[in-house]
C-alpha positions in Angstrom: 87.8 82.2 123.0 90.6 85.3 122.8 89.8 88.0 120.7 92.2 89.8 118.6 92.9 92.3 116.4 92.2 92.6 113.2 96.3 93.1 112.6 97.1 89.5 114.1 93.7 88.2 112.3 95.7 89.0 108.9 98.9 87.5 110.1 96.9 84.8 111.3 95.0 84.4 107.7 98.5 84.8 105.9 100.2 81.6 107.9 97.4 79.6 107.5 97.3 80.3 103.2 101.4 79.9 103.5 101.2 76.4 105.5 97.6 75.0 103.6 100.7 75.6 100.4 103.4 74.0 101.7 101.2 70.7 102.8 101.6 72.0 106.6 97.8 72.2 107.8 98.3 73.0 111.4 97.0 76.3 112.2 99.2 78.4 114.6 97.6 80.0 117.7 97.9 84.0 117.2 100.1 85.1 119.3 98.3 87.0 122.2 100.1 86.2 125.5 101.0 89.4 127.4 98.4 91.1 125.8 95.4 91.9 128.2 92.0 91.2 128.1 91.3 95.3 128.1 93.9 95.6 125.2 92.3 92.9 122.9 88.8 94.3 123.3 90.3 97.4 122.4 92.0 96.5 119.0 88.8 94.5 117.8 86.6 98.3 118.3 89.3 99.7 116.6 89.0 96.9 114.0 85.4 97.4 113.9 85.4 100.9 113.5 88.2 100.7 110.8 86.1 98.3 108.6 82.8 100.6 109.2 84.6 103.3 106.9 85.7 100.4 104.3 83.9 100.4 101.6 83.8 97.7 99.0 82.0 98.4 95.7 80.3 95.0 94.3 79.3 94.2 91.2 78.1 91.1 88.6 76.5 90.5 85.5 74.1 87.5 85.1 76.4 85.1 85.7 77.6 86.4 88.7 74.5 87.5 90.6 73.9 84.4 92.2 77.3 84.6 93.9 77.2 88.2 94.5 74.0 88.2 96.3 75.8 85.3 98.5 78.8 87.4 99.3 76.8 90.7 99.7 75.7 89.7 103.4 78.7 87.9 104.1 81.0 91.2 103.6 78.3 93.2 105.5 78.8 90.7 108.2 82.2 91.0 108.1 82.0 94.9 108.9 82.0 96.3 105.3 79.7 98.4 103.8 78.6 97.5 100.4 77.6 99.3 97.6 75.9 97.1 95.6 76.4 98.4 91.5 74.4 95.8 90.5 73.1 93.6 88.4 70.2 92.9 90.1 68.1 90.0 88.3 69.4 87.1 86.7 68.8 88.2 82.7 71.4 88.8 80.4 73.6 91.8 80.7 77.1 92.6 79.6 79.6 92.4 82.1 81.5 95.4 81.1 79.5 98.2 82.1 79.2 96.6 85.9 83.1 95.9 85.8 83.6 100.0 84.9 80.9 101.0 87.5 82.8 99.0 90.3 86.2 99.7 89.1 85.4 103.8 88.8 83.9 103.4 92.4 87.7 102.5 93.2 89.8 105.0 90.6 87.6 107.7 92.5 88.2 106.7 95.8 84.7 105.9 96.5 85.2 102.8 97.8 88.3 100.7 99.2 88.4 98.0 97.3 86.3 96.6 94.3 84.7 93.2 93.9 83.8 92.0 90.6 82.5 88.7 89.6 81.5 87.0 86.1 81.3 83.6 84.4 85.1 82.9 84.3 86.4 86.6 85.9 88.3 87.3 83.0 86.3 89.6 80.7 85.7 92.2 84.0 89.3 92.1 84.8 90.3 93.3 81.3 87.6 96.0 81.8 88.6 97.3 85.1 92.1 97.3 84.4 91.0 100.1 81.6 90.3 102.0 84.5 92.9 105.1 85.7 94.5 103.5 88.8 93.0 100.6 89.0 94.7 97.0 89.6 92.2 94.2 88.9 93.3 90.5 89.7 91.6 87.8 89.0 92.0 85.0 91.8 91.1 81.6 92.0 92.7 80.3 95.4 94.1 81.5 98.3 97.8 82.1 96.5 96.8 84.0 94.1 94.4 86.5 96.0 97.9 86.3 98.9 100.1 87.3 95.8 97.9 89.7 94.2 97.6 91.5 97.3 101.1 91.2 98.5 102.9 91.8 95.4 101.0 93.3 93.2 98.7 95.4 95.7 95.6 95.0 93.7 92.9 97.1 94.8 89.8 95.1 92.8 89.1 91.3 93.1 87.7 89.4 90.2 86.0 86.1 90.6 84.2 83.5 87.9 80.9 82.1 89.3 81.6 79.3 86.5 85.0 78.6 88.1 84.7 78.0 91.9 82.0 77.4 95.0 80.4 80.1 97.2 82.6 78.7 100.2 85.9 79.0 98.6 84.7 82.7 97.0 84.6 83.9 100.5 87.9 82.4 101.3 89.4 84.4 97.9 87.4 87.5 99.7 88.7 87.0 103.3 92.5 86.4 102.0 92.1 89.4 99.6 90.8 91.6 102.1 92.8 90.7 104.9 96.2 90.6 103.2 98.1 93.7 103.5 101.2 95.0 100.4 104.3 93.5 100.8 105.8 97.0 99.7 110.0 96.8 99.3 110.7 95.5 96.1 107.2 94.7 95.3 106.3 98.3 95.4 109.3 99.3 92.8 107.3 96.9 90.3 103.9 98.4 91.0 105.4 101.7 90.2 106.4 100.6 87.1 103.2 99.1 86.4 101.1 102.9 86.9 104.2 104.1 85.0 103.2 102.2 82.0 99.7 103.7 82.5 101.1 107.2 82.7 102.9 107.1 79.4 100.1 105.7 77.3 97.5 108.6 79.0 100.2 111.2 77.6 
């Protein structure tokens, strides 16, 4: 089996979303002819090393530590490093204060990207979007963790443990991780967006 980079493995992730959409479920073969075997083994130990300074911040309250304790190794298998804000039992907590530890994680440039997961991911979204520079989405499928990170360059993830499956959780993660800004036209809006933030911190 080829190995490539981790720049064709998000093209690769972002054809496969865009044809699972439109009904089309063959999966294209990245395009690595002409590449050599020296080259490829090269771009995945620059992929490797690129992910070892990633840090994702991840966080739950009790209805989301089940699935955070599942995607904790996952993403650590993946390459990431983790830090885990907790909860770390299963008893009652409020999910606010582990949205604002992940999300500050993120506004402070801590970590790369934030992960936050409740009972329905919409009560830790609100909170980490109180957050300075922060732009939470809360995703549910593969299109809207593709458009949140392609048009609206979200920087924190929100899931609802009450909502989907561990399997399709780590499809949301892989799609939001791996999918890059669109930029262009997209960016104009996301300036508009922190603009909005601006005017109401003044």
């Amino acid at each position: 089996m080829k190995q490539i980079s981790e720049s064709e493995l998000e093209e690769l992730v972002q054809r496969i979303v865009r044809r699972t959409l439109a009904g089309d479920v063959a999966i294209p073969e990245p395009q690595t002819e002409g590449i050599s075997s020296r080259s490829q083994e090269s771009g995945l130990a620059e992929s490797n090393r690129s992910k070892k300074t990633r840090r994702i911040a991840l966080g739950a309250d009790h209805g989301g530590y089940s699935l955070k304790e599942n995607l904790k190794p996952f993403l650590q298998e993946q390459g990431y490093l983790v830090d885990d804000c907790g909860t770390h039992s299963s008893d009652s907590v409020d999910y606010p204060d582990f949205a604002y530890a992940v999300a500050k994680k993120v506004s402070e440039g801590e970590a790369w990207r934030g992960i936050i997961i409740d009972g329905a991911g919409i009560g830790s979204c609100m909170a980490a979007n109180k957050v300075p520079g922060v732009r939470a989405a809360m995703c549910y499928d593969h299109a809207t963790a593709l458009n949140g990170r392609e048009h609206n360059n979200a920087n924190v993830l929100t899931l609802g443990a009450g909502m989907i499956e561990a399997a399709l959780a780590r499809q949301i993660v892989i799609t939001f991780l791996n999918t890059k800004f669109g930029g262009g036209r997209h960016a104009r809006r996301v300036d508009k967006i922190m603009n909005i933030e601006k005017k109401l911190g003044n």
